[in-house]
N, C-alpha and C positions, 0 to 999 in steps of 0.2 A: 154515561154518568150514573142513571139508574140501578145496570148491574152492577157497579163497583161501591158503590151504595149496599145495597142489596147484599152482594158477597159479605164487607164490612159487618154489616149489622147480622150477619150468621156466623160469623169467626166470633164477634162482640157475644154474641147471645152465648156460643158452644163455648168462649173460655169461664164466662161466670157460671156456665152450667159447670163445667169443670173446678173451679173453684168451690163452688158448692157442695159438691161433693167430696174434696175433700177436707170439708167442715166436720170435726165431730160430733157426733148426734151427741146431744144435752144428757148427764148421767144424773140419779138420784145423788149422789153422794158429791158431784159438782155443781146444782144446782142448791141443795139445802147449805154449801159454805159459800156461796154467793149471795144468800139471802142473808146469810149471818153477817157477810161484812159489810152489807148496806147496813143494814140496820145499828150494828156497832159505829158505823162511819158517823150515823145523826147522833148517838144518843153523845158519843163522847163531844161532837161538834157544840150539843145540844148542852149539855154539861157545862162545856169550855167559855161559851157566851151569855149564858147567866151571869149576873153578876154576884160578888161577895153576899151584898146587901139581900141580895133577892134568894139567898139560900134558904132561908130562913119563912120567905112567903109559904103562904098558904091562901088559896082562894075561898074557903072557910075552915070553920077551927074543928069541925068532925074528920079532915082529909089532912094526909101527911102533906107536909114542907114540900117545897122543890129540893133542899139536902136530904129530908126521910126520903123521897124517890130514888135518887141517885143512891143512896145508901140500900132502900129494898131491891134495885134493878144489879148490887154490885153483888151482895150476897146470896140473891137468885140466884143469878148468873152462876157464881161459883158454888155452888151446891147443886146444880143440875151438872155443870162440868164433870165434877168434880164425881159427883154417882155415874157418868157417864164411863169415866175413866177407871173405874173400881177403887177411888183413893175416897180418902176423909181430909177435909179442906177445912180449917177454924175461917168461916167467914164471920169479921168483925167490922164491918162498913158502918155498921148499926150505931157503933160507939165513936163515931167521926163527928165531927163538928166543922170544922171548915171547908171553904172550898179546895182547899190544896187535899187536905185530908181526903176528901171525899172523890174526887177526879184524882187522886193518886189511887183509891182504892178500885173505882171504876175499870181504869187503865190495866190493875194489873188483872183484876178479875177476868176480863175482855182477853187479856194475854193469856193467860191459863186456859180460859174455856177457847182460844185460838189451836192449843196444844190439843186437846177434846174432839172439833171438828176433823181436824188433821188427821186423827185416827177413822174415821170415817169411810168407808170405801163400799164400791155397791159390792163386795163379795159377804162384808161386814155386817152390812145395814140391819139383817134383821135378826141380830143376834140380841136375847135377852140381856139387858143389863139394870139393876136396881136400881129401881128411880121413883120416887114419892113411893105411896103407898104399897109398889111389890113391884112387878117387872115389865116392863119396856122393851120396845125396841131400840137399836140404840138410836136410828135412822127420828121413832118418834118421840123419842127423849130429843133430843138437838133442835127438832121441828117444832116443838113446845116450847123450846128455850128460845127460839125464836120468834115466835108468834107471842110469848112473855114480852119479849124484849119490844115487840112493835107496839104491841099493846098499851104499856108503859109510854114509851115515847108518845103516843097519844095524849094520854094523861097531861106528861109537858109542856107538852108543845100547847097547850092552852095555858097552865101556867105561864108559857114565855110571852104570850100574846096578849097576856093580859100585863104583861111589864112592858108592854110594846117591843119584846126584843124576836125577830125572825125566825122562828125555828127550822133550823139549815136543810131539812126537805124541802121550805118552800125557798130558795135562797134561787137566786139564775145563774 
């Protein structure tokens, strides 16, 4: 009984080694559009469960709205994209007022810089492209925009906590 134990648990061990290996190793350019869709997944999560009333809060009157967030995180977004991509984007989140307004502008921004990522490729990564004050890579342009975008949802996510509503990282 032992060695067929024994055997078992060496067939078990060599097919997950097999398995493993054919795992593909983690690439730059699959791992920074993986970072981007978490972080896109909370903010719009993040966005979508605020409510109307609470667009408008402010935990004091020196700091933007939970709408001025949404609105700075929409037109970020798309103006890092958007230099990413060699194009010029009119981002206007800024002049939004509602919540439809404003998580419609989110949504599409988040779509666009979706198109941005996509371009991404480790053969790509470290080719210059103009982004804020002169040039980047494109690899730390998107990494920026993402580290923006979590950064921000920070921000929020104490706004939400302070209207008692969950902000969907911490959700089970």
């Amino acid at each position: 009984m032992t060695r067929v134990f024994a055997i078992s648990s060496v067939l078990v061990f060599l097919f997950a080694c097999a398995l493993e290996a054919q795992a593909p190793a983690p690439t730059l350019s699959a791992e920074t559009k993986q970072a981007w869709t978490a972080i896109k997944g909370n903010l719009l999560k993040a966005a979508d469960k605020m409510s109307e009333a609470d667009y408008s809060f402010k935990p004091t009157s020196e700091i933007r709205s939970f709408g001025e967030m949404i609105a700075h995180i929409s037109d970020s977004a798309l103006r890092t994209c958007a230099a990413v991509k060699g194009e010029q984007q009119k981002a206007d989140a800024a002049t939004k007022t509602t919540k439809a307004e404003l998580t419609a502008a989110l949504k599409a921004s988040f779509d666009y810089c979706d198109t941005a990522y996509n371009t991404l490729t480790d053969a790509n990564a470290m080719e210059i492209v103009k982004a804020g004050r002169g040039g980047r890579t494109r690899a730390f342009a998107l990494a920026y925009n993402t580290a923006h975008m979590n950064e921000s949802y920070g921000y929020i996510a104490v706004y939400m906590r302070l209207k008692g509503v969950t902000p969907p990282s911490s959700e089970k």
